[in-house]
Legacy VTK file of the C-alpha trace (Angstrom):
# vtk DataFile Version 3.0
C-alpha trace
ASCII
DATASET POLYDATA
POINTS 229 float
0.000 0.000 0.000
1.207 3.476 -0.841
-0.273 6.861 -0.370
-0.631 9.156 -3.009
-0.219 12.599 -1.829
-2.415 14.401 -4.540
-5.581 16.467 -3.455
-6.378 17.854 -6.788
-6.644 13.774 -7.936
-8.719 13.043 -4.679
-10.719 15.545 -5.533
-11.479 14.422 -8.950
-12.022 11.095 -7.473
-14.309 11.937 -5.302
-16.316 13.926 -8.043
-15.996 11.393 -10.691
-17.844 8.477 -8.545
-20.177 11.181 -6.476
-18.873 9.915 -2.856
-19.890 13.391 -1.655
-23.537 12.677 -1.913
-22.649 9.099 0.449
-22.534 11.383 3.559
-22.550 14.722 5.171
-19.282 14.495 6.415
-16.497 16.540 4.875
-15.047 13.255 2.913
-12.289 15.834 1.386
-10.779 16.490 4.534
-10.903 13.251 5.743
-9.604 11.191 3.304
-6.416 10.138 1.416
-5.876 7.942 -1.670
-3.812 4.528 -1.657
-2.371 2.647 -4.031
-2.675 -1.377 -4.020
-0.472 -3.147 -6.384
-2.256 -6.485 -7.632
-2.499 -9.198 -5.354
-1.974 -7.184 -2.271
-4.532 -7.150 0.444
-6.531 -4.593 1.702
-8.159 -5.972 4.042
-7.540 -9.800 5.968
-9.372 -12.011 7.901
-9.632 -11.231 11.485
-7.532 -7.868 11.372
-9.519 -4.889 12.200
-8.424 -2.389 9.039
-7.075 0.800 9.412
-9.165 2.427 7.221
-12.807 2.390 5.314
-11.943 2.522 1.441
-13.779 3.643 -1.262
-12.606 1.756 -4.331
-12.373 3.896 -6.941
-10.373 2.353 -9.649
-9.815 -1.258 -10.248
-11.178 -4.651 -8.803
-10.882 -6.372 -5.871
-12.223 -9.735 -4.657
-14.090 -10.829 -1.308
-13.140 -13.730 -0.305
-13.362 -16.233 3.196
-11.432 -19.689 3.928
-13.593 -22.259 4.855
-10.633 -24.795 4.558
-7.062 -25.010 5.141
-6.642 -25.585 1.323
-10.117 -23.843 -0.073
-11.254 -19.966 -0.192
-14.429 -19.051 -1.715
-15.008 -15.788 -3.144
-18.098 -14.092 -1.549
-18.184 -11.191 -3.772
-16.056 -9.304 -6.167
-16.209 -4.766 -6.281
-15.492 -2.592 -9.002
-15.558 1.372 -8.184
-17.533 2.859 -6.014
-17.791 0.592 -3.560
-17.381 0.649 -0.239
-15.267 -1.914 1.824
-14.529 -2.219 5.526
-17.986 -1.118 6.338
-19.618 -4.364 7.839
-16.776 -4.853 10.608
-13.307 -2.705 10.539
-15.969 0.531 10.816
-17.490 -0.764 14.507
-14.218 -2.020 15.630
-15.264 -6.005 14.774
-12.543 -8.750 13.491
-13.481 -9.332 9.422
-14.448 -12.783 8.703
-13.154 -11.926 5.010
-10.607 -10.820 3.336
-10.284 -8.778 0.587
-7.694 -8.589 -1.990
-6.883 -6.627 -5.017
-7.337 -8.592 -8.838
-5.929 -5.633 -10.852
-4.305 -2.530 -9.380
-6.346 -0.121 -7.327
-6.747 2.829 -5.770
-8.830 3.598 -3.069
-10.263 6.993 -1.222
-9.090 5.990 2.478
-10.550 7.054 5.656
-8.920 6.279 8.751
-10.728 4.980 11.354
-9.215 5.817 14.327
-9.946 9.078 13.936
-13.187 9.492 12.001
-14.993 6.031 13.389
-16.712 7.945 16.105
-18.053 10.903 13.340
-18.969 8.359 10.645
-21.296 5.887 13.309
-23.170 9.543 13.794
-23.486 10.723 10.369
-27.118 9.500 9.403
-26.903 9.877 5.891
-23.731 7.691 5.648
-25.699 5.067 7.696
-28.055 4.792 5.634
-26.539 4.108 2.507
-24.473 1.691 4.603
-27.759 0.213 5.514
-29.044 -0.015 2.161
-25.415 -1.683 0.870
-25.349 -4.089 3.879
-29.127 -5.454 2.669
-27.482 -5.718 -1.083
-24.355 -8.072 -0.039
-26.802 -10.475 2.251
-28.819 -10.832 -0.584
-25.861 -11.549 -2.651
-25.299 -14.381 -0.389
-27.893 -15.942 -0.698
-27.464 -15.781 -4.358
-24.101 -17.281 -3.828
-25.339 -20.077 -1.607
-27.599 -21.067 -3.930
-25.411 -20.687 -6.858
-22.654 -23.093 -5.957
-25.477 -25.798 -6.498
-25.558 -25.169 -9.793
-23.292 -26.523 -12.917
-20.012 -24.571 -13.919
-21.393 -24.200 -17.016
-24.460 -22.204 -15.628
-22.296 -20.285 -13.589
-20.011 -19.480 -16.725
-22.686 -18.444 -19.078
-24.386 -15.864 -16.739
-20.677 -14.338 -16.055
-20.072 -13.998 -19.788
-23.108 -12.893 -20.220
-23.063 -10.094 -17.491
-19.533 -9.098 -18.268
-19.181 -8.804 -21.923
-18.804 -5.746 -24.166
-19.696 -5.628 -28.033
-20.019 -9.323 -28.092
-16.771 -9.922 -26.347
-15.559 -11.610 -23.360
-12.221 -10.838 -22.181
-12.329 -11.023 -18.525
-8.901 -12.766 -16.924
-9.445 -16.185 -16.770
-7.831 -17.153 -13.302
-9.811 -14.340 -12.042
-12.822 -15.516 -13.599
-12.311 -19.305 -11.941
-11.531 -17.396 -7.952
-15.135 -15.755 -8.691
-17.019 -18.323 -10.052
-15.514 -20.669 -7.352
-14.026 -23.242 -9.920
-10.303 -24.562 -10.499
-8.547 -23.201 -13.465
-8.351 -26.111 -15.129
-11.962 -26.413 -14.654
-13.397 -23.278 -15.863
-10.608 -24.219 -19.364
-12.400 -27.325 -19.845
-15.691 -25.551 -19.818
-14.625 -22.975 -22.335
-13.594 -25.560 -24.652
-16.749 -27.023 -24.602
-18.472 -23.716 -25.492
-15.884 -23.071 -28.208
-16.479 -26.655 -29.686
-20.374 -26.015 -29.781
-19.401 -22.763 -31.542
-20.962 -21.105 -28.767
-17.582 -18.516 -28.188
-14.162 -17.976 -30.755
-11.258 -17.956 -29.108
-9.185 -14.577 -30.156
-5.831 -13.088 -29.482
-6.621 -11.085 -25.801
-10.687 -12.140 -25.778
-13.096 -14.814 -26.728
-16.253 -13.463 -29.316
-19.992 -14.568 -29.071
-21.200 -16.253 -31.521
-24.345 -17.654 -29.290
-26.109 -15.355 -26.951
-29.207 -17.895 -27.001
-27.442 -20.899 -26.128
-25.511 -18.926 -23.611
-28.614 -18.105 -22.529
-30.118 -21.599 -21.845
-26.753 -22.323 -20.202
-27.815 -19.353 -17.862
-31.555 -20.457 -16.826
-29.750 -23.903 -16.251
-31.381 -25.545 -19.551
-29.355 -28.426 -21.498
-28.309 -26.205 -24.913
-28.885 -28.866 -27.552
-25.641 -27.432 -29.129
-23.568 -27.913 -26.088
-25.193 -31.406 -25.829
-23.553 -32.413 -28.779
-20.424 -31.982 -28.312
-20.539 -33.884 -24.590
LINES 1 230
229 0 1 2 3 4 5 6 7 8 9 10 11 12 13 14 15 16 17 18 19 20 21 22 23 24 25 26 27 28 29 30 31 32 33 34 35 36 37 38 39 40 41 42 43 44 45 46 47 48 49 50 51 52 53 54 55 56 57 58 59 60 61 62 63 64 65 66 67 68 69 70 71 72 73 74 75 76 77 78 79 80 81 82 83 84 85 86 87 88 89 90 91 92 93 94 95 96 97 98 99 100 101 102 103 104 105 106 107 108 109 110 111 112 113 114 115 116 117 118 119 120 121 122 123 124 125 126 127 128 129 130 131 132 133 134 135 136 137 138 139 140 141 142 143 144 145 146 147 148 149 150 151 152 153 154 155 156 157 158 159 160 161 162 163 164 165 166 167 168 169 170 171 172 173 174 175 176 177 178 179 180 181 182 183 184 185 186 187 188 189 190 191 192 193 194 195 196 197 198 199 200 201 202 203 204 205 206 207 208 209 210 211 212 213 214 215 216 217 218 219 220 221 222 223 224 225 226 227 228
């Protein structure tokens, strides 16, 4: 982690992703930016953070270790979102970690100093509120979606995730959020490219099937995958 010392870039930050509208609080004087460099942790299991970050550039993933030799991801952010907010903000050990996918920077408030003002500022709790209902619901979604085939699981990612018919998320990225080995979620995109579903490219895969895609998605058996089992 490294602070950037820049307020005329917090500033456009700040403006770019609206975070002045997420509470009354002066969030200009309170904050700082940090830079995460890709597989670095912001925040780790059963740590209280430092700080309550605002991502506002890049990804990061949520994830927990229900194993010795497993993690699952529980969620994955892209700006403006929040993190810190369900247990580092009220002083509580995180039962997840999260780490960055790509490199990030993030508006940083630090809690030692501000927790007291930010449990008080109403508007701030609410939206926290409102995001707090959004991730529980999200796990449910998650709970139920590790019942269902990789291929399911694949097809609504691609189908959520690609621009102008293309699909070039990073692939061991893509496995740690669907949950899947690598060598899994390789198999699987074979199969699609054999049933002509996607075209394998230089840097991305095209779509040549949104409807079969989309049968994969509602958990139907696409004829023209079932071929080619």
């Amino acid at each position: 982690m490294k602070k950037i010392q820049d307020a005329e870039q917090l500033a456009t930050f700040v403006e770019r992703h609206n975070l002045l509208d997420y509470m009354d609080s002066d969030l200009l004087t309170m904050a700082s930016l940090h830079y995460f460099e890709k597989e670095e942790h912001l925040i780790q299991t059963g740590t209280i953070s430092d700080y309550l970050y605002f991502l506002v550039e890049g990804t990061v993933m949520v994830y927990s270790y229900p194993s010795d030799t497993q993690n699952i991801c529980i969620d994955y952010a892209k700006p403006a979102t929040p993190l810190g907010e369900a247990s580092s903000l009220w002083g509580l050990l995180p039962k997840s970690s999260v780490k960055a996918v790509s490199n990030c920077i993030c508006v940083s408030i630090p809690l030692n100093t501000y927790r007291s003002q930010l449990q008080q500022d109403v508007r701030f709790l609410q939206n926290i509120c409102q995001l707090l209902s959004y991730r529980l619901n999200s796990g449910i979604n998650l709970a139920n979606s590790l019942t269902e085939p990789v291929e399911t699981r694949l097809a609504k990612f691609i189908l959520t995730h690609h621009e102008d018919e293309r699909f070039s998320f990073r692939l061991t990225t893509c496995a740690s959020i669907l949950n899947v080995s690598y060598r899994h979620l390789l198999r699987t995109i074979t199969n699609f490219r054999e049933a002509n579903i996607l075209e394998k490219k230089k840097n991305f895969y095209v779509i040549h099937d949104f409807e079969a895609l989309g049968e994969l998605a509602e958990n139907l058996s696409s004829p023209v995958l079932k071929k080619h089992e």
